[in-house]
N, C-alpha and C positions, 0 to 999 in steps of 0.2 A: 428435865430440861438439859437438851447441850451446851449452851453457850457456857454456863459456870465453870464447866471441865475443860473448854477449849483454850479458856481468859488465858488461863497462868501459862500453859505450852504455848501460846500464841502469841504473848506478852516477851515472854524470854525469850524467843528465837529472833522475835524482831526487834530487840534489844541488844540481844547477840550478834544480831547481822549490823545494825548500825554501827556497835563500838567495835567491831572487828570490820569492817567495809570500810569506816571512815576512818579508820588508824592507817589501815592499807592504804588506802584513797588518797591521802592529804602525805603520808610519809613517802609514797614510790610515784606517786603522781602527782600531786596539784603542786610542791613543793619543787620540784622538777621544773614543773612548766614557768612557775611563779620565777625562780633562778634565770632563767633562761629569758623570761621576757622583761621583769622588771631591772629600774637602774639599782645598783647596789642598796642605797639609802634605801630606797623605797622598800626594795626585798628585806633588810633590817627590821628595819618597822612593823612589815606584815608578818613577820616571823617571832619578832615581841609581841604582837597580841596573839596570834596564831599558836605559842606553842605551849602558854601554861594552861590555855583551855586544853590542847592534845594531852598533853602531860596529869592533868585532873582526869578525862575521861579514861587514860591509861589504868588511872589509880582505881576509880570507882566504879569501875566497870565490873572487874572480875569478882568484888564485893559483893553487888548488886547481884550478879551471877550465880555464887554460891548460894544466896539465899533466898533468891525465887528458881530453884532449878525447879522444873517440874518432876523431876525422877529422882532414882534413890542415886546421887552421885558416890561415884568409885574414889580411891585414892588417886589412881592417876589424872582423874581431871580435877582433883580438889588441887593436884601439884600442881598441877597447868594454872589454874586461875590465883595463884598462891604467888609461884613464881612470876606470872604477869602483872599482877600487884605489886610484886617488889622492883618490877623494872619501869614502872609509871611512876612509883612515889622516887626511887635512884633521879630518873631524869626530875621531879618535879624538885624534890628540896635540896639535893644536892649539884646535879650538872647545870640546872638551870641559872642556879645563881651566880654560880662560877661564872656563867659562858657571858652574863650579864654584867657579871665583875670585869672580868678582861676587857670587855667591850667597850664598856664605860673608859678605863685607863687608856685602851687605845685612844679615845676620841681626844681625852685630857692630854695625851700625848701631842699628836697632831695641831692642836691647838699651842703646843710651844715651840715645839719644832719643826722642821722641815729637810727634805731633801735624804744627803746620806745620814745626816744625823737623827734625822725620823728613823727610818729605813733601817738604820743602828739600835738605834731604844727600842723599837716596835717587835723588832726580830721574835727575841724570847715571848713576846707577849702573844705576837701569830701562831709560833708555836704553841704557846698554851691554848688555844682557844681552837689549833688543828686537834690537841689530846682530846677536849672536852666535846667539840664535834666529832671525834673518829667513837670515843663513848659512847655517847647520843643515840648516834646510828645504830653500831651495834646493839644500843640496848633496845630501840625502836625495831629493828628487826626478831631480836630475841623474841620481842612482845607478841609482833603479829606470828610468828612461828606459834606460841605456846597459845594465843587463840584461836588460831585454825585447829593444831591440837584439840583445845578443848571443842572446839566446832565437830572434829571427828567424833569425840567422846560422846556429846550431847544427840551427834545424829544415831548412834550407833543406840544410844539408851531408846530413845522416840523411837527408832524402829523396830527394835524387837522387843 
């Protein structure tokens, strides 16, 4: 019978295509359009539920990866899905909370003051929250970099 043989290569590619497609998808596009068309708040909000689901599939992906690969995997893509794992779980326990900490102070901010004095207090806090997003990014780039990597590695193994 085919189909037992086909399950597991058939299963992890299109596991690998969703958490690499939709990492892509949502970080270089849907996040883009969402900025651009919603009002601030609102983009906040989508963005608080939006990015610890991203930030978990970051993390669980290349896990899941490693251990249904269908082939004998190389060092180099054990790296790729090793270091893609450490820049999912980076953003999920560490940037995320930050960026959620800052954000939080800002609003408590805003809520006492106003004006240049806002604008005064808020300053360091904008920039903290510019470091923790310029992070973010890079590390979400990093990510999808080292899964298209591993996407080379996995196509190279299936086809020869």
């Amino acid at each position: 019978m085919i189909f037992p043989e086909l399950f597991k290569p058939t299963a992890h590619l299109l596991f690998y295509s969703f958490a690499f497609g939709g990492t892509l998808f949502y970080s270089k596009v849907a996040s883009i359009v969402a900025y651009r068309t919603l009002e601030r708040e609102q983009f906040s909000e989508l963005q608080n539920h939006m990015f610890p689901q991203l930030f978990r599939l970051e993390t669980l992906a290349p896990i899941i990866l490693a251990f249904t690969a269908p082939y004998n995997v190389q060092p180099g893509a054990y790296h790729c899905l090793i270091a893609a794992f450490a820049s999912g779980l980076i953003n999920l326990v560490a940037l995320l909370p930050w960026a959620k900490k800052v954000k939080l102070e800002r609003k408590e901010l805003a809520k006492k003051f106003e004006g240049e004095e806002l604008e005064k207090k808020d300053a360091p806090l904008k920039k903290s929250f510019g470091k923790v997003h310029l992070a973010s990014v890079i590390l979400n780039t990093v990510h999808i970099i080292l899964m298209g990597t591993y996407g080379y590695c996995l196509t190279k193994a299936l086809y020869y």
